[in-house]
N, C-alpha and C positions, 0 to 999 in steps of 0.2 A: 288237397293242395299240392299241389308240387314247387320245387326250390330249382334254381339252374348254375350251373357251376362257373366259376371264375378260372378266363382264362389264363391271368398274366402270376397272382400272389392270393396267397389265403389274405393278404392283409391289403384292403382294399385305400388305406392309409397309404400314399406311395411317398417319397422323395418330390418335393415341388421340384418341377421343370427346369433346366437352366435355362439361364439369361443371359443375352449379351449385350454389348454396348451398342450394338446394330440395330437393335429393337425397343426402339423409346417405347414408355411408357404412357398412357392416353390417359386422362382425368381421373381419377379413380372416381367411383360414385357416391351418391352421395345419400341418393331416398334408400328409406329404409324398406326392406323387404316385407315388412309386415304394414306397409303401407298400402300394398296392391300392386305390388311389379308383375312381369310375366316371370314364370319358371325360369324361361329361357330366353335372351338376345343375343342373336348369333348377325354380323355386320360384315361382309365381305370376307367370309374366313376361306382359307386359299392353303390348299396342303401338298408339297412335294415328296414324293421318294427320289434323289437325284433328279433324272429329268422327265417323270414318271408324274402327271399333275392328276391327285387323288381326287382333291376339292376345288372346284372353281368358283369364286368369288359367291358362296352361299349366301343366301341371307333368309334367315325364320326366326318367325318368335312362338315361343310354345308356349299359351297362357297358362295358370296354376290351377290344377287341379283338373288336366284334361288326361287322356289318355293317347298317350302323339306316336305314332309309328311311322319308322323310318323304315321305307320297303325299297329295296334294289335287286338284282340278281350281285352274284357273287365279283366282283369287280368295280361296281356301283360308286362305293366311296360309302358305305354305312358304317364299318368296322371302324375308318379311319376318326371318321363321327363320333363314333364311341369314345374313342380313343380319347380325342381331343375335350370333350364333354367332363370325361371324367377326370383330366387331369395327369392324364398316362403320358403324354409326350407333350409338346411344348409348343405352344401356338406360336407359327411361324407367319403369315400373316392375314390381318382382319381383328376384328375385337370380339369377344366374346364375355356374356353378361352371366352368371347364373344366379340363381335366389338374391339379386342387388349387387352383389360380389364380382370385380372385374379379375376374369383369368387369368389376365398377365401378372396383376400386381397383387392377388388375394385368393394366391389357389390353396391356400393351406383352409382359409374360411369356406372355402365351397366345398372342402373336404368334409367340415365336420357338420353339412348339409344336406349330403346325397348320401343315399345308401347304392351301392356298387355290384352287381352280379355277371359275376362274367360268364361266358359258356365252356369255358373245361374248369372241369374239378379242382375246389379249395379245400374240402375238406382234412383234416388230418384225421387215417383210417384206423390210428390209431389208439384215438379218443372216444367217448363217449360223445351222443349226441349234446347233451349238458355241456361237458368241459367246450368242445367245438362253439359253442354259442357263449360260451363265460367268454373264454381269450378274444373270441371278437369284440364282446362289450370293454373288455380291459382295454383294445384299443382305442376306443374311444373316449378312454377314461371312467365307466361304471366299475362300480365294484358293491358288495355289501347286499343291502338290502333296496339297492338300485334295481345291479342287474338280475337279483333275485324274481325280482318284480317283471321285470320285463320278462326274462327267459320263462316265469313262468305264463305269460300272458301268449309268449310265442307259439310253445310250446301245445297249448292248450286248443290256439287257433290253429296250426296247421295237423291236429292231431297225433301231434307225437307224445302227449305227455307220459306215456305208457313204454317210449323206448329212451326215455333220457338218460339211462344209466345205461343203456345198449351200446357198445362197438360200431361206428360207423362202418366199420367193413361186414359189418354182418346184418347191415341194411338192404333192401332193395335198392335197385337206382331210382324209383320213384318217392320212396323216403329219403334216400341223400338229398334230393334237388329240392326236398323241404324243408330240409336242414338248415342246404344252402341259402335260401332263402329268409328264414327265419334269423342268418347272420346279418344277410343287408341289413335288415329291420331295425336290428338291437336297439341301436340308439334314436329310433323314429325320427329319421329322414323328411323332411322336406321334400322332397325330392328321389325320385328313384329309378334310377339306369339298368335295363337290363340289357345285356347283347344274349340277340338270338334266343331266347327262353324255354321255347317250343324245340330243341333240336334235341333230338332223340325219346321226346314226347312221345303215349300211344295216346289216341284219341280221349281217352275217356281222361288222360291225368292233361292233355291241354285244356280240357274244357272246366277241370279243376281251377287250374293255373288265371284261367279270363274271370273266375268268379271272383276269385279272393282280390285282382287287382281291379276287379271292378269296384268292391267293397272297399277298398283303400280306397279308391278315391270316392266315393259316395259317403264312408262314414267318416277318415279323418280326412277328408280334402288334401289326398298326395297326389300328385303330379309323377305320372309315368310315363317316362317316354322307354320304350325298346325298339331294338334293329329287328328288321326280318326277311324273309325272303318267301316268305309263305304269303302267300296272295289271300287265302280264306285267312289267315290269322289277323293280319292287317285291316281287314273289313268290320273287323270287330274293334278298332282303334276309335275313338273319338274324333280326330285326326289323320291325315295319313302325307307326309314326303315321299314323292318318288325322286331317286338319285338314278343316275345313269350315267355310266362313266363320269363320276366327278360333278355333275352337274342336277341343279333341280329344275325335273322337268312337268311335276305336276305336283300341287300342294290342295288341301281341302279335305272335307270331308265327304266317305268312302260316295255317298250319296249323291253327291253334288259334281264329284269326278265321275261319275257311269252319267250323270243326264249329260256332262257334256260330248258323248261321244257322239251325241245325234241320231241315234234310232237303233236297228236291232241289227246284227253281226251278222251275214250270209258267208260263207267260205264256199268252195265251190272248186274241187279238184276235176282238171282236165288234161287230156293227152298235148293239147298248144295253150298252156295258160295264158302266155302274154296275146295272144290274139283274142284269145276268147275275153279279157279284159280290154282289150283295144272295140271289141265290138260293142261291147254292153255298154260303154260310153257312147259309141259312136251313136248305137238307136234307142238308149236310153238316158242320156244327158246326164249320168249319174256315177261317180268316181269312182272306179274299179283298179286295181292296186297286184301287183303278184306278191304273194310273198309264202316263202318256205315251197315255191311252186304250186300255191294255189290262188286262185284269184278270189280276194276281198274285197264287199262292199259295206256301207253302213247305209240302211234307209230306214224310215218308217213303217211302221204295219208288213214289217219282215216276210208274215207269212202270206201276205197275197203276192211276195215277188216270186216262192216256188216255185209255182205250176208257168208263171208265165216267162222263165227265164228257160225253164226247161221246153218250154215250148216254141220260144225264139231259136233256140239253140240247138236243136236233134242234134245225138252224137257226138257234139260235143263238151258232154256235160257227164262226166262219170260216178258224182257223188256231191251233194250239196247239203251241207249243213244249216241250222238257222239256229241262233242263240241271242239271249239278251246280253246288253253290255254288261260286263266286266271290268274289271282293276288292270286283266291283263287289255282288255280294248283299248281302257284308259292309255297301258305306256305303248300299245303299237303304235296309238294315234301320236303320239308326243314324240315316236323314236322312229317310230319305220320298222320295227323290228321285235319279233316274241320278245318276254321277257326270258325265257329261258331258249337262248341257240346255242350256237356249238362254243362255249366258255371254257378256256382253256386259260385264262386270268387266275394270279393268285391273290388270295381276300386283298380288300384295302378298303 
């Protein structure tokens, strides 16, 4: 198993948000969470940097006990997501619902709801992995033969029970991140936010990492939602939001977004793309598109277009790929554009 690290405070406990007289407060709610709410209702939420529009009038709801990934390239508006989900900055405007609990007026109760992981390091390198996981449970108010309880149940699950009197600096980084993890836990969460999980993963500790959050939610019915930007990580979500600059431009699951892209991916590099896509329309009535200087199509039964495009075409066809839909097809169709170009944006 692997843990992932927090990027803002080892104490995932923050300072409720301020409030101002400018931002009335909407109905507080009223059904109880253990009546069958979603994890999450998120209702027009709308996020500035100055004049900088991160989130644009969102709206999802994440049922309980799913596994939801938020996928964007770096810019997207996941991070700011995060951000707002957990409680870290201060909903400026839209409503936002978590485990029954309204944002504005009951962020201290969503706190002691969600379990919080962020992606740089909380741990202090100068404790044991035990003490590291006691102080978090103190934050939540365990002590005794509580967090005795837990810590040792944690400890057991992600295989550390054999380094709990160990130095977190004389961890590897794929035992701190289970550490790390093992903190969100403590006080069994409802609910559990992770940003970015997978970053600085090696293959074999991601594929740790999807087991054990798979098993959360199959044996205690937790509700995960994490950010990403890995396109295979996100395929493995229950779920998946595509963000793009601020906006969502594809929701559903991973299955249901690759049938709608309509048939199989042909790319097709040439010395005149935009003509050679001007023709393929013209004698094939079929939508051809340039993009990163190659010309894209979507059709059906993909491989019987090879031989006869190349054969329409002499000369000028210098290399044609063919591939089934994809997450990334998914957002070219939704945006015009790879999920990954030339990004010179800082996170939001």
């Amino acid at each position: 198993m692997t843990t992932m690290p927090n990027r803002l405070d080892r104490n995932p406990i923050v300072q409720p948000p301020p409030t101002t007289a400018s931002q009335p407060s909407p109905p507080a709610r009223t059904t109880d969470w253990a009546g069958g709410l979603a994890a999450a209702v998120i209702s027009g939420l709308a996020h500035r940097y100055g004049s900088r529009l991160a989130l644009a009038d969102l709206d999802l709801t994440i049922e309980r006990g799913e596994i939801f990934a938020v996928l964007g390239p770096n810019g997207g508006g996941k991070t700011t997501l995060f951000r707002v989900l957990s409680t870290l900055i201060p909903l400026q405007q839209g409503e936002v619902h978590i485990a029954g609990c309204d944002l504005r007026r009951n962020p201290a109760d969503i706190r002691a709801r969600i379990g919080v992981v962020f992606q740089a390091p909380s741990l202090d390198r100068k404790l044991t992995v035990a003490e590291n996981i006691d102080i978090q449970g103190a934050l939540y108010g365990l002590a005794g033969r509580d967090v005795a309880r837990r810590r040792g149940e944690l400890l057991a699950q992600f295989g550390l029970a054999d380094r709990a009197r160990e130095l977190t600096e004389r961890l590897s980084g794929g035992l701190r991140r289970r550490v790390e993890l093992a903190k969100g836990l403590i006080h069994e969460p409802e609910l559990l936010l992770l940003d970015e999980p997978s970053t600085g993963l090696d293959p074999a500790a991601r594929s740790d990492l999807w087991r054990y959050l798979k098993s959360l939610r199959d044996e205690r019915g937790t509700t995960v939602i994490l950010t990403t930007h890995f396109l295979d990580e996100a395929d493995a979500a229950d779920r998946i939001a595509i963000l793009n600059e601020g906006r969502l431009v594809a929701l559903g699951k991973p299955d249901e977004l690759r049938a709608q892209v309509g048939g199989d991916s042909i790319t097709i590099e040439s010395p005149s793309p935009a003509e050679l896509a001007a023709a393929i329309q013209q004698q094939f009535g079929v939508a051809a598109s340039v993009l990163d200087a190659a010309v894209r199509l979507e059709v059906p039964a993909g491989h019987e277009w090879i031989a006869r495009l190349v054969e329409a075409f002499p000369g000028q066809i210098t290399a044609i790929r063919l591939g089934k839909p994809t997450l990334e097809d998914v957002f070219i169709a939704r945006t015009g554009h790879h999920f990954w170009r030339d990004e010179q944006e800082a996170r939001v």
